[in-house]
C-alpha positions as CSV (number, residue, x, y, z in Angstrom):
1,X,4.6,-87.3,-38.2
2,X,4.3,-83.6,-38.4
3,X,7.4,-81.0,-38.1
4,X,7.0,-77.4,-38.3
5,X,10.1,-75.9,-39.1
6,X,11.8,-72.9,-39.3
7,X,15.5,-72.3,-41.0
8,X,16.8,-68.8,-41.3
9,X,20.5,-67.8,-42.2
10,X,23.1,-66.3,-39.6
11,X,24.0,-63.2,-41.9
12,X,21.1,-61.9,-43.9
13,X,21.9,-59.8,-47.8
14,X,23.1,-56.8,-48.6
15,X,19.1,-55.5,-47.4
16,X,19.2,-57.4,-44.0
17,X,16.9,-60.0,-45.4
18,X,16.4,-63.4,-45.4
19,X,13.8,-64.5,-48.0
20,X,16.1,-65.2,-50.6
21,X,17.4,-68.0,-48.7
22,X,14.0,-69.3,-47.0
23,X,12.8,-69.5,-50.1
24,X,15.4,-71.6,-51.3
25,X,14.4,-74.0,-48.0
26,X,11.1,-74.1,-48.9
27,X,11.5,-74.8,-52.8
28,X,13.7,-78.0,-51.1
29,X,10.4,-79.0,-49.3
30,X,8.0,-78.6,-51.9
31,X,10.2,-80.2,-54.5
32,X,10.4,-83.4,-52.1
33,X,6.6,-84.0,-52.6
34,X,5.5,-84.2,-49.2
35,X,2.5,-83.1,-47.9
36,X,3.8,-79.1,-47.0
37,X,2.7,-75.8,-46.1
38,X,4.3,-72.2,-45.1
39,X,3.3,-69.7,-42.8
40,X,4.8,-66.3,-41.6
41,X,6.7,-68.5,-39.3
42,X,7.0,-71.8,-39.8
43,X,6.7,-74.6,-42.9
44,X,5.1,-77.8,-41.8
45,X,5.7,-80.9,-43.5
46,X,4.0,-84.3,-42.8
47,X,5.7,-87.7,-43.6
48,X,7.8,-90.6,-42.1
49,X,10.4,-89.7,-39.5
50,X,13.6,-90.6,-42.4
51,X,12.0,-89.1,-45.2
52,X,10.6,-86.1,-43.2
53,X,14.0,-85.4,-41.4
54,X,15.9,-85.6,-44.8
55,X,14.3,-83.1,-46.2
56,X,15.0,-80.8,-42.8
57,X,18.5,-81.5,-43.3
58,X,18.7,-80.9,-47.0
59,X,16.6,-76.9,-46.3
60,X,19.8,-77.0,-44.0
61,X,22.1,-77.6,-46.2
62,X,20.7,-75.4,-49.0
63,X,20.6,-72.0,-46.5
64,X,24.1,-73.2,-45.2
65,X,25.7,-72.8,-48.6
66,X,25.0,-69.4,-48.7
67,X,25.4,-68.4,-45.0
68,X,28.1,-69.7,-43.0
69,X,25.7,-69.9,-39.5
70,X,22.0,-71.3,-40.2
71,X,19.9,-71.2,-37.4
72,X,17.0,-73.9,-36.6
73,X,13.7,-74.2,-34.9
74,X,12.0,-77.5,-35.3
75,X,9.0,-78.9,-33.5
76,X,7.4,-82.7,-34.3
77,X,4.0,-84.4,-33.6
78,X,5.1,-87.6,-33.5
79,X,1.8,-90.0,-34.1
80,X,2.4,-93.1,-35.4
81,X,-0.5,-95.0,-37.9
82,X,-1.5,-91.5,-38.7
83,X,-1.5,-89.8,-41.6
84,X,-3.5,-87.1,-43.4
85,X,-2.9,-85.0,-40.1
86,X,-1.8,-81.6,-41.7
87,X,-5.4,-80.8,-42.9
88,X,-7.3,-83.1,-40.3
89,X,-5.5,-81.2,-37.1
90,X,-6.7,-77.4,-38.2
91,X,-10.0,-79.6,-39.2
92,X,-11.1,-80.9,-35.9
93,X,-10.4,-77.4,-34.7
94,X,-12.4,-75.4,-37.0
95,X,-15.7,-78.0,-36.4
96,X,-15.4,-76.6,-32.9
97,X,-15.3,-73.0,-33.9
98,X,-18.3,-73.5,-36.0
99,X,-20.7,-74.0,-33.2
């Protein structure tokens, strides 16, 4: 499965900002060792629904220790006896565009 995610605290620092917690998020999902990426938006993360959905709650739990609201988006393509699909998805789609 695929999730794009997208954690952000309910109070933001002294600067109205929120990248000091997102980062912490996404160092959560990178250390897991998971196949990841971040956008502007969203970080995607491919794996197996338990493994995948621990490391969304542990991002949670990492924001929510320093904000006392976290709020989350989370979408999942949910594809059983597929794997691989992070790279293959945006693949398939730039094959098309080359024509």
């Amino acid at each position: 499965m695929i999730v794009a995610f997208s954690i952000s605290p309910g109070t933001a620092d002294e600067t109205g900002g929120v990248a000091d917690a997102v980062a912490e998020a996404v160092r959560v999902v990178r250390a897991s060792g998971l196949p990841c990426e971040t956008n502007a938006m969203f970080t995607n993360i491919e794996g197996e629904w338990d493994e995948v959905m621990a490391v969304v709650k542990q991002a949670v739990d990492v924001v929510a220790a320093s904000s006392p609201r976290v709020g989350l988006v989370l979408k999942a393509d949910i594809r059983p006896g597929h794997t691989g699909q992070l790279s293959a998805k945006v693949e398939r789609i730039e094959e098309r565009l080359g024509d």
